[in-house]
C-alpha positions, 0 to 999 in steps of 0.5 A, a space after each residue: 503536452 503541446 503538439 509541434 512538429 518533429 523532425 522525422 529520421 528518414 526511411 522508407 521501409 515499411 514495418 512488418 508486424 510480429 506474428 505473435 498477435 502484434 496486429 490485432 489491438 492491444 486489448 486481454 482475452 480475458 476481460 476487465 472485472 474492475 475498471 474506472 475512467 476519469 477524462 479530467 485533469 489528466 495532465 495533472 495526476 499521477 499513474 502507475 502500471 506495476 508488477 511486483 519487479 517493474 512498474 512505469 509511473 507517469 501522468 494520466 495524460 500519457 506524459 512524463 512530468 518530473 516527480 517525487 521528492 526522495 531524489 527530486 523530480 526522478 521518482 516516476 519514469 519505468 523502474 525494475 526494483 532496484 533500479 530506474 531505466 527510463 524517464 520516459 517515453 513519446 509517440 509521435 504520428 506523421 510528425 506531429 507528437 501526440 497531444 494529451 490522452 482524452 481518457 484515462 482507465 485503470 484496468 484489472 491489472 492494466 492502464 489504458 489512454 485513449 488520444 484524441 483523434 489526430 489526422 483521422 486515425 484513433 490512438 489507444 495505448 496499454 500497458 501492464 507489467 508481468 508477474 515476476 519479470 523485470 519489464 514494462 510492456 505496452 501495446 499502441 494501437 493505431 485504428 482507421 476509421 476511414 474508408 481508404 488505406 492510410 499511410 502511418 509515419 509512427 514515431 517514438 523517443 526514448 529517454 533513458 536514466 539508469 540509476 538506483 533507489 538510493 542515495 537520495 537527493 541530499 544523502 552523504 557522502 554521495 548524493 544522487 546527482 554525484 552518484 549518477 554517470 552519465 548514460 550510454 546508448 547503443 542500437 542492435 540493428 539485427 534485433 532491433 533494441 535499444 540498450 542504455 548501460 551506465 559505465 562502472 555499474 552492471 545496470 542495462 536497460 533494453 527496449 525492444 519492439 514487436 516491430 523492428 523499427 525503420 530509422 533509428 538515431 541516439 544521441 542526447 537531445 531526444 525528449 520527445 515534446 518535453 520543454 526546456 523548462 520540464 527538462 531542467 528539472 529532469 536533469 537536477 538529478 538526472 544523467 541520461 540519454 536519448 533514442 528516436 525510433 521510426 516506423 511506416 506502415 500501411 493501415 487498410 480501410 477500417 483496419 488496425 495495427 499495433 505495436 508492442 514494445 517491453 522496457 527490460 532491465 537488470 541490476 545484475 546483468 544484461 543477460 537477465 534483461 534480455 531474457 525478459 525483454 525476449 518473454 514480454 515480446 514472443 507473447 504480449 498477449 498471453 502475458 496480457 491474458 495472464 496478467 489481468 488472470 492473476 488480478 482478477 482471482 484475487 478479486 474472487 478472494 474475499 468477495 464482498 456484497 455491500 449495501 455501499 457502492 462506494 465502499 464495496 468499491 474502495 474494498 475492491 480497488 485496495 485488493 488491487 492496489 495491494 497487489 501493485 504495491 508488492 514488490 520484488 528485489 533480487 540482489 540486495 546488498 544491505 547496508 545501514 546508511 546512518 540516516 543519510 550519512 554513510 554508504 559503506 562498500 560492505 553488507 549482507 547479500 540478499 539473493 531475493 526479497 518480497 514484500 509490500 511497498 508502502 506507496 508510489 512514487 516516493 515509498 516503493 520499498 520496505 518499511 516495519 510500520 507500513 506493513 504491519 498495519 498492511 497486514 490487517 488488509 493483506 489478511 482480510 483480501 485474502 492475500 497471505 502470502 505477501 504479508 508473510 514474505 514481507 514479515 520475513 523481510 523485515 525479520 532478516 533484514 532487522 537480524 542483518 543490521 541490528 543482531 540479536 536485539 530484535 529491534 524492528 528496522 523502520 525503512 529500507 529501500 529496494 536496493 538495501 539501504 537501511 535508513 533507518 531503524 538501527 541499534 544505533 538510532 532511537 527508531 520507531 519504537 512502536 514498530 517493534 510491538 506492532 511487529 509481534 502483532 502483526 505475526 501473531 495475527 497471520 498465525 491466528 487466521 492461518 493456523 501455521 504454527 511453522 510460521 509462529 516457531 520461524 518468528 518466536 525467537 525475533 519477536 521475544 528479543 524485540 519485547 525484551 529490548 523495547 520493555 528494558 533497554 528503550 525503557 530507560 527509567 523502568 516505569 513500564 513505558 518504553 521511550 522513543 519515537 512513535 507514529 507522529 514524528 514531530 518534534 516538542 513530543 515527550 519522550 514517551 508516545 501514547 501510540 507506542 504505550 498502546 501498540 506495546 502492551 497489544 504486542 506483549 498480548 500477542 506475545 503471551 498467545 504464542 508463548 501458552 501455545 508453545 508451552 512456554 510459561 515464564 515467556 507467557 507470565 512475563 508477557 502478561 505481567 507486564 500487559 497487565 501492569 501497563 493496562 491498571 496504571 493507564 488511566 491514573 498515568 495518562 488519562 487527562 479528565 479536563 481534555 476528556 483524553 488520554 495525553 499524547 505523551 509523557 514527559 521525562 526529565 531533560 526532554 524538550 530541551 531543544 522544543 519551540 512552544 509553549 506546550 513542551 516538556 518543562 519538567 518530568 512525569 509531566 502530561 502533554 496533549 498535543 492533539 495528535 491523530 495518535 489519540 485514537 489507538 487506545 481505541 484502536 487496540 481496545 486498551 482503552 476500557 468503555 469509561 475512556 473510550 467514549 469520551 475520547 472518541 467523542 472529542 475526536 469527532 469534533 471539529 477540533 480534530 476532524 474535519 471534512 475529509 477526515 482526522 486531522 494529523 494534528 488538530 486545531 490549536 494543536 502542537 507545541 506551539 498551538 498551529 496544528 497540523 490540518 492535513 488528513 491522513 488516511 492512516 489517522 482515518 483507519 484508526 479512527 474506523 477500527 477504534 469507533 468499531 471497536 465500541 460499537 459505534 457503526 454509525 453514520 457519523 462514527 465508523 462509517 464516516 471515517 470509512 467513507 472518507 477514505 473510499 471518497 478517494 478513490 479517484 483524486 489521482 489515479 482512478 481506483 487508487 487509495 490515496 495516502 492523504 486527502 485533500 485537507 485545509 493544508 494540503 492541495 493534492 495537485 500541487 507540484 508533482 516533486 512535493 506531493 503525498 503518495 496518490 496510491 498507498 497500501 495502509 488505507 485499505 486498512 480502513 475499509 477491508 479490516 472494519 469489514 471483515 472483522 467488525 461488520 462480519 464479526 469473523 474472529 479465527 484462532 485457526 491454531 486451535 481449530 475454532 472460530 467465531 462469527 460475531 456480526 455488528 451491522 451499521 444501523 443504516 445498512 440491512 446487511 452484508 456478506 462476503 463469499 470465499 474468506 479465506 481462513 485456516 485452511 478453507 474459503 468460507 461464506 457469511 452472510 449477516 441481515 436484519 429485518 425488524 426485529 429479526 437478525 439471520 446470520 448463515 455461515 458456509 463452508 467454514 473449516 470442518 471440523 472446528 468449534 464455532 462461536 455463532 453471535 449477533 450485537 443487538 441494538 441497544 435496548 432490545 430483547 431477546 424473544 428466542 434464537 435458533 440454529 438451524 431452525 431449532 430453538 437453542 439456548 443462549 448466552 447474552 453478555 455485555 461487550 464493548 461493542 454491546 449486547 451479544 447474544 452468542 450460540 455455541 456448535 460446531 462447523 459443518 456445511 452450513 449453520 443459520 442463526 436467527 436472533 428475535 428480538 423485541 
């Protein structure tokens, strides 16, 4: 930002600080278990402060730059889900507009700039959002040093832009810029607030102070230091107006004062957001105290102790960026928009609905995909309750536009739009599959059979219409699109194969448990079927992999290359990160799996920071695609885990690929794509990846818990197993308060030469207990015992290697040593 002189709105009155702690600093009584700072760039990455039903987006330097690209350059600013309230707002100081903060920190559940001094005073600014309310709160606090009182000319705009989640930038019949009216502002002198409203729309925005303030003005040229060139691109889609508010103060020697105010607003009524503004500004700091309360116990869930700063790190800052991606929506009115091409009056209402949010800026909103891989790092935090909310969303919403098909929605914004994923539209098959996966997953570690009965119906109708109605010539694998999305693919996805005969599994799991037999028979006459024929099928021995897709007749009609389709049943290997998931589900048997992962390490497909998208000379028409994904990395690590490859160059590189992208953007942050040959994450704000995305906490959380660890629940049948596989490089690992079933657990796992410990603690009692170690190849086994008592023992040959197993009980505490030679 560019400091230049303000014109000041008169007043003399000086402003009198609220009672509700407003003059002390802007800081938590309860203090910051996670912090990271960055003071580099700041004007050029990206932020968020969020709750689950209000979040503010901006750059780390305390400005407000147009961003996003589903409505161009509107993406940041203050939401509440499912609207936008504001593009932002300045402060200025004794008529000079602050420039750029000079340091940056994200907090446990917090943001906080710090600026450069300006005419001696020093400048803090916090911001949270509250659980559960529809407002942004923010404390500046103003500090003099000096030794003599000053007086304080505090100024600040305000810029409004009311307007909803969807319709975006080129949707039909109405596009964002059609569909937004113009903003109205109006001042409440009594109380102080400022109110922005859209005439036609029950849409209210309120900002109000802790303060009131001394002068105030509204009107359409308020931008704060925004330039006009930065305007222009505001206004490509936006509609909004403008307040200027002022404040003199007194600051004593040595003393300091701060200013809360809360950003409020409601889809449904003004009401509600005065409501909220009113709780965020009787007690900021008590929200502030509870706010960082809340972040900091679901750190204590799944407490890990790595040999790995970075990756401990990166498992820890994905608990909390989990628990800023979900998301809250009241009111919803669902409605299927034909991918952009329709927006009718009617739909089925929602009162409320929870979830994950895929990512910030452009996907703060539902999608089947996202959440089922999310899953995997919502159940490993410890985190249940937004993965079942969020399957439940999926769930309803699904039977709310596609009936009794069971076929899996693929996005929905908060606001209720259905993009896409309809009976109508081929969607994303595999969306559908990794649904049933991820239900079967939370039912096995929580043990809730309620759940699985709630999802039973869906996920059955869902099998049965991606096995037979998306698998139009009956050769057993289901058409449609899968997780690449790119044109000149065949019909028939590698990744949608491999994520349907995980799901039929699942399935057959819930069905035995439920006693229903021909559901089960027919799940794993089918799994079985797809599992004998892959190899003769798919398998391409020349490219030591599997294709990537199948061909049927008519398809790449339309596709530009040289390798397409030209004729039916033909095997296409395009080099798709998708290559990877018959490891990632351990369908592959160790026969194809180590060749293909081996040809996946190399450069043709992984570089620097990670698994190309596309590789080298990959694609239909042989350019590839080198950008580097950090879903593509996660499951590339669960993959190489799930054979036993740990190493430093295998599991763990992927791992660290994505935890090295803790701080591109926002500090903590895990990004959706790393810097890659075609990919500069500090290109225009309007045309970039997300900078906090919820699936990469796949990559580090899951690859810990449950292959590292080795922890394997079946809650519904009251045992478990513990089965570690330490990294060769490491000595070992632990983690304290795991959830499972009903109960916090501890385990540690160590080796030490030719000895492996594993302790658990606290495990649900009760319980049978499967206790094991992988052993390096080619070592012996000398004795094992439990508890220090010498007992017998299993050895058997694994895809992940030898494992030495013990059978017993949970009790308080049970020790395993393994000696080996």
């Amino acid at each position: 930002m560019n400091r230049r002189p303000i014109k000041w709105i008169g007043g003399v009155l000086a402003a009198v600080m609220a009672t509700s702690g407003a003059a002390a600093p802007a800081t938590a009584a309860e203090p910051d278990r996670l912090t990271r700072s960055t003071e580099e760039d700041l004007d050029q990455k990206r932020y968020v402060t969020a709750g689950d039903r209000a979040y503010v987006i901006g750059s780390a330097d305390g400005g407000f730059p147009a961003m996003g690209w589903h409505i161009r350059g509107e993406m940041g600013g203050v939401w509440t889900h499912p609207i936008k309230l504001l593009d932002g707002y300045w402060f200025s100081l004794n008529g000079e507009w602050l420039s750029g903060a000079k340091k940056f920190t994200t907090g446990t559940g917090t943001t906080r700039m710090d600026y450069p001094q300006v005419d001696g005073l020093e400048v803090e600014r916090l911001q949270f959002a509250p659980t559960d309310e529809p407002v942004v709160v923010t404390g500046l606090t103003i500090h003099n040093p000096g030794e003599e009182a000053r007086s304080v000319r505090l100024g600040m705009d305000l810029r409004s832009e009311l307007m909803a989640a969807y319709p975006w930038e080129s949707s039909q019949p109405e596009n964002a810029k059609e569909a937004n009216g113009p903003d109205q502002g109006s001042y409440d002198e009594k109380r102080g607030i400022v109110t922005f409203r859209e005439p036609g729309t029950d849409w209210v925005a309120k900002v109000g102070f802790s303060s009131r303030p001394s002068s105030h003005s509204l009107g359409d040229s308020y931008w704060g230091p925004v330039n006009d060139e930065e305007r222009k691109r505001h206004t490509q889609f936006g509609n909004g107006n403008g307040a200027r508010l002022g404040w003199e103060w007194e600051i004593p020697a040595g003393a300091e004062k701060t200013l809360w105010f809360a950003v409020a607003g409601s889809n449904v009524s003004e009401t509600q957001a005065d409501r909220a503004l009113k709780a965020a500004l009787q007690h900021p700091r008590l929200l502030l105290s509870k706010k960082v309360k809340t972040y900091s116990q679901l750190l204590d869930r799944t407490e890990v102790d790595l040999p790995h700063p970075q990756l401990e790190a990166a498992f820890d800052w994905g608990k909390l960026n989990l628990a800023d991606l979900r998301i809250t929506t009241r009111d919803v009115r669902v409605r299927d928009v034909k991918q952009g091409t329709a927006d009718p009056e009617s739909g089925k209402r929602f009162r409320e609905l929870t979830g994950i949010g895929a990512g910030f800026p452009d996907y703060p909103w539902f999608f089947g995909t996202d959440g089922a891989y999310t899953a995997y790092a919502l159940i490993a935090s410890g985190q249940w309750e937004t993965v079942v909310e969020h399957l439940r969303t999926i769930r309803d919403v699904s039977r709310a536009v596609n009936g009794k098909s069971g076929k899996v929605i693929h996005e929905m914004t908060t606001d209720g739009a259905v993009y896409f994923g309809t009976n109508e539209q081929e969607g994303n098959t595999n969306e559908t599959a990794q649904f049933a996966t991820a239900v079967e997953l939370v039912w096995r570690w929580t043990g809730d059979d309620g759940f699985r009965d709630e999802m039973y119906p869906f996920i059955k109708d869902g099998m049965k219409t991606i096995t037979s109605r998306l698998d139009r010539d009956d050769d057993q694998w289901p058409e449609g699109l899968g997780m690449v999305e790119r044109p000149g693919m065949g019909s028939e996805k590698l990744d949608v194969t491999a994520y349907t005969w995980q799901a039929l599994q699942a399935l057959k799991r819930m069905a035995d448990s439920k006693g229903d037999r021909d559901t089960a028979r027919w799940a794993e006459t089918k799994a079985d079927k797809m599992a004998v024929n892959l190899v003769s099928t798919w398998w391409m021995k020349s490219e030591s992999l599997f294709a990537d897709s199948l061909c049927n007749e008519g398809d790449g009609q339309d596709a530009n290359g040289d390798n397409v389709c030209i004729e039916g049943k033909k095997q296409l290997q395009q080099r798709h990160w998708i290559n990877a998931v018959p490891m990632e589900t351990g369908m592959a048997s160790l026969a194809q799996a180590i060749p293909a992962l081996n040809r996946l390490e190399s450069d043709t497909f992984t570089g620097t920071t990670g698994l190309y998208h596309t590789g080298k000379g990959g694609g239909p028409d042989g350019k590839g695609e080198l950008k580097v994904w950090s879903l593509p990395n996660s499951v590339m690590a669960h993959a190489e885990a799930n054979y036993g490859r740990l190493g430093d160059d295998q599991a763990l590189k992927y791992m660290e690929q994505i935890a090295s992208e803790l701080d591109v953007e926002m500090p903590g942050a895990l990004t959706e794509v790393a810097p890659s040959p075609e990919y500069d994450p500090f290109t225009d704000f309007r045309d970039r990846f997300m900078f906090m995305q919820a699936w990469s906490a796949y990559g580090v959380q899951w690859p810990v818990v449950h292959h590292f660890l080795g922890v394997r629940p079946d809650a519904p049948q009251r045992q478990m197993a513990v089965l570690p596989d330490i990294p060769e490089s490491w000595p070992g690992l632990s983690v304290r308060n795991l959830r499972v079933g009903d109960g916090r657990m501890a385990i540690t796992t160590k080796k030490n030469d030719e000895r492996f410990t594993t302790r658990v603690e606290q495990a649900p009692p009760g319980w049978k207990l499967i206790l094991s170690h992988v052993l390096p190849q080619g070592a012996e086994v000398q004795a094992v015992t439990l508890d220090g008592k010498q007992v017998d023992y299993d050895v058997k040959n694994t895809k992940r290697g030898q494992e030495v197993t013990v059978q017993t009980s949970t009790g308080s505490q049970h020790t395993l040593v393994i000696h080996t030679e």
